[in-house]
TIDRENZA-51892 format. One record per residue (C-alpha): residue in three letters; z, x negated, y negated. Coordinates in steps of 0.001 Angstrom, whole numbers, plus 524288, in hexadecimal, padded with zeros to 5 digits. Example, Ala and Ser with C-alpha at 12.3 -4.5 7.8 and 13.67 -1.06 7.14 Angstrom:
<sites>
Ala81E787CFF481194
Ser81BE47CA9A80424
</sites>
This chain:
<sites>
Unk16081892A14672D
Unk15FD889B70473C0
Unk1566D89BB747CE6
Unk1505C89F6C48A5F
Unk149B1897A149206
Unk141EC8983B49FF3
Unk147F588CEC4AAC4
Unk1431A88E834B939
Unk13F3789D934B877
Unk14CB88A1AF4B10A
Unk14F358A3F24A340
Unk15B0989C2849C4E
Unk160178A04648FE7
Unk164ED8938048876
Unk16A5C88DA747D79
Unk16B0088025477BA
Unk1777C8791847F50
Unk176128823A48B54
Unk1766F87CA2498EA
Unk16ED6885844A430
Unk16C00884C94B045
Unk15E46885844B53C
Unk1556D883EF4C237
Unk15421876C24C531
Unk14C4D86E8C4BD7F
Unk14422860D34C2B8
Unk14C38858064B722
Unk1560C84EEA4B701
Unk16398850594AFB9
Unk1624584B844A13E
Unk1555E84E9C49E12
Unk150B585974492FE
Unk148B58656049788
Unk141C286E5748F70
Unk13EC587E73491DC
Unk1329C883FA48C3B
Unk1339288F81493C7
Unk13B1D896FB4881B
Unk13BEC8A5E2487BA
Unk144218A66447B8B
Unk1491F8A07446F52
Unk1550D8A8A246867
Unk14D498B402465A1
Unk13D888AE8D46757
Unk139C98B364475C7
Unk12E288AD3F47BCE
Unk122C28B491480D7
Unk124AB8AE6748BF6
Unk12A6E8A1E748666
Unk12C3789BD947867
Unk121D6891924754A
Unk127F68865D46DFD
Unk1351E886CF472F1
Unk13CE687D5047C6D
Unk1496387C8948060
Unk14CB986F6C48415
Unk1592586CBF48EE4
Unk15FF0861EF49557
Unk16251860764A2AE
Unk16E6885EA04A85A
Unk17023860224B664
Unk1681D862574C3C1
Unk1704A869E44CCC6
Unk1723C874524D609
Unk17C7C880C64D564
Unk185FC884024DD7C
Unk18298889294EAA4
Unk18068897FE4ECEA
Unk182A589CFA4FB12
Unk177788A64E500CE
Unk17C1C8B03550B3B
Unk173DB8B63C5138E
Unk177B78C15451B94
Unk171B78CCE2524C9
Unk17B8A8D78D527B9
Unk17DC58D8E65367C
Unk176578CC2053A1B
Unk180658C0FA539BA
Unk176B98B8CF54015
Unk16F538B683532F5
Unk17AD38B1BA5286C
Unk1744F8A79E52096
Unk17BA989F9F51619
Unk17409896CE50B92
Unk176B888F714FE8A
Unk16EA288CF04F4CC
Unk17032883E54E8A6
Unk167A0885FA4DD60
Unk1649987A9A4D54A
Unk163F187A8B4C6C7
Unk16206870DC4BA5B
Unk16C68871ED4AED7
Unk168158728F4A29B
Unk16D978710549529
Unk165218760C48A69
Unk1629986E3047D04
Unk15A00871474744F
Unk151CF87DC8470D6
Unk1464D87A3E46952
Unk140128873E4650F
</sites>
């Protein structure tokens, strides 16, 4: 079974076994989550989402990704050069089941 579901203001499209990354979520590592935000089932599309359907995932890690550099630069004022990193944190998730 396919599906897409709604995590954090993004849409994932998953399948049983698949492992995603998502905005961070306040869980620890082990426990089972479950998405009722679903906008579609194979070929049933929600209006906005399907009633009656879950997709159910464990969590497997709390992180952060790598670092991204942000450069910041005015042509023909040197004075203002302005380096910054940011590191986006993110929960892994493997999904299980599909109960639809």
């Amino acid at each position: 079974m396919r599906a897409v579901i709604k995590v954090g203001g993004k849409q994932y499209y998953v399948t049983e076994g698949d492992e995603i990354f998502v905005e961070k979520i306040d869980c620890e590592e082990g426990n089972v989550i479950s998405f009722d935000q679903v906008l579609m089932l194979d070929k049933k599309i929600g209006n906005p989402y399907l009633t009656g359907v879950t997709v159910l995932g464990e969590v497997l890690k709390n992180g952060k990704h790598k670092k991204i550099k942000v450069f910041k630069y005015k042509c023909k004022d040197r004075s203002n050069r302005k380096m910054q990193g940011h590191r986006q944190p993110y929960t892994k998730i493997k999904i299980t089941k599909i109960n639809g």
